[in-house]
Structure formats: structure tokens, C-alpha cells
DOROVEX-65086 format. One record per residue (C-alpha): residue number from 1; x, y, z; residue in one letter. Coordinates in Angstrom, 1 decimal. Layout:
BEGIN
+------+--------+--------+--------+------+
: senu :      X :      Y :      Z : guke :
+------+--------+--------+--------+------+
:  NUM :      X :      Y :      Z :    a :
...
+------+--------+--------+--------+------+
END
This chain:
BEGIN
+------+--------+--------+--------+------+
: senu :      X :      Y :      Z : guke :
+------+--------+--------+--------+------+
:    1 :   46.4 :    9.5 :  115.5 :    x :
:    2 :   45.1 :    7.9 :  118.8 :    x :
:    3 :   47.7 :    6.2 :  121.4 :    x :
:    4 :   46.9 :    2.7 :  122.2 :    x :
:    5 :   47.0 :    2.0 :  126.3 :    x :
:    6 :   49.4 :   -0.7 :  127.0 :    x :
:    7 :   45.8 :   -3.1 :  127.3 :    x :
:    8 :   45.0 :   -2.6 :  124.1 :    x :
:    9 :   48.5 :   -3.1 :  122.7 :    x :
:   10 :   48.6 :   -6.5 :  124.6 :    x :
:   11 :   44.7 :   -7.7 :  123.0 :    x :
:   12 :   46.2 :   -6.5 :  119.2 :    x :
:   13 :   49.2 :   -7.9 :  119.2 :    x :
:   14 :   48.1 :  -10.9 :  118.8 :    x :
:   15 :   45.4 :  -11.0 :  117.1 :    x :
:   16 :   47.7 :   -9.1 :  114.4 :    x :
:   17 :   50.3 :  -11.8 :  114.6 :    x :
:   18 :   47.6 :  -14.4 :  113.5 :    x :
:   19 :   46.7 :  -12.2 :  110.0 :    x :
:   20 :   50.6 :  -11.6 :  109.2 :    x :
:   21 :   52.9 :  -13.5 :  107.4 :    x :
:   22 :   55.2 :  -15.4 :  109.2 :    x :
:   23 :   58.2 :  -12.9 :  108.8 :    x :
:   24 :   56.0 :  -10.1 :  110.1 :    x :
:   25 :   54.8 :  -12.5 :  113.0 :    x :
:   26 :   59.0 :  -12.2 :  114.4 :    x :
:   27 :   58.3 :   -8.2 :  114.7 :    x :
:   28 :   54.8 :   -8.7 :  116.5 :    x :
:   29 :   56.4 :  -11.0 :  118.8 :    x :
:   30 :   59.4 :   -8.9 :  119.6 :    x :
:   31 :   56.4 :   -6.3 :  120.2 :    x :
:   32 :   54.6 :   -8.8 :  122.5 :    x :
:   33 :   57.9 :  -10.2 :  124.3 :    x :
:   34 :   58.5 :   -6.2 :  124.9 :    x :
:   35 :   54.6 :   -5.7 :  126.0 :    x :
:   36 :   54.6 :   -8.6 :  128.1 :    x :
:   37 :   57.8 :  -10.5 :  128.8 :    x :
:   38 :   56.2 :  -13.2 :  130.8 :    x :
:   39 :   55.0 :  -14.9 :  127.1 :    x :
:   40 :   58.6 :  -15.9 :  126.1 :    x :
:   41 :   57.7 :  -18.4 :  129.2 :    x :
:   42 :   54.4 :  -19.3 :  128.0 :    x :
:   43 :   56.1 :  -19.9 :  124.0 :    x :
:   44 :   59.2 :  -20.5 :  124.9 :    x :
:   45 :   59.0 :  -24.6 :  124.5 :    x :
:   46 :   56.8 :  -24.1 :  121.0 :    x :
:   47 :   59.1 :  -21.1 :  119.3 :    x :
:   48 :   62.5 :  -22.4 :  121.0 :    x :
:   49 :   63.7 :  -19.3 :  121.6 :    x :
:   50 :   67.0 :  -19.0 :  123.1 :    x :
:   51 :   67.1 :  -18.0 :  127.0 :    x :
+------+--------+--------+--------+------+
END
């Protein structure tokens, strides 16, 4: 097994969250929102996610 750099984390994330279901897509973006907390910013108006 290889460690991901905090780079690639932030480029697979996403992409992974496009192929998964929709219940797997919550996990990825709890991932992402951990990864890089400025996207609850970016999403927030789309998702609605509490503040």
C-alpha cells in the first residue's frame, strides 16, 4: 500500500464522489469537507448543509 499526499486526496475525492452512489457520495464529502473545509462554502447553497 502507497500513502496518498494530501494533493492527490483532494483530485480523488472527487472524482470518486462522481462514480458512487449517492449514500457513498455523504462519506466522500465528509472526506472532502475534512480535506478541504473551504468547499462546505463553495456547496453549501446546493447541499444546504447546516452551518
Amino acid at each position: 500500500t502507497r500513502s496518498w499526499s494530501p494533493y492527490e486526496i483532494r483530485i480523488a475525492v472527487p472524482l470518486r464522489a462522481d462514480l458512487l452512489s449517492p449514500l457513498r457520495q455523504q462519506g466522500a464529502l465528509i472526506l472532502q469537507l475534512i480535506v478541504d473545509p473551504d468547499i462546505i462554502r463553495r456547496k453549501r447553497k446546493r447541499l444546504r448543509l447546516p452551518v
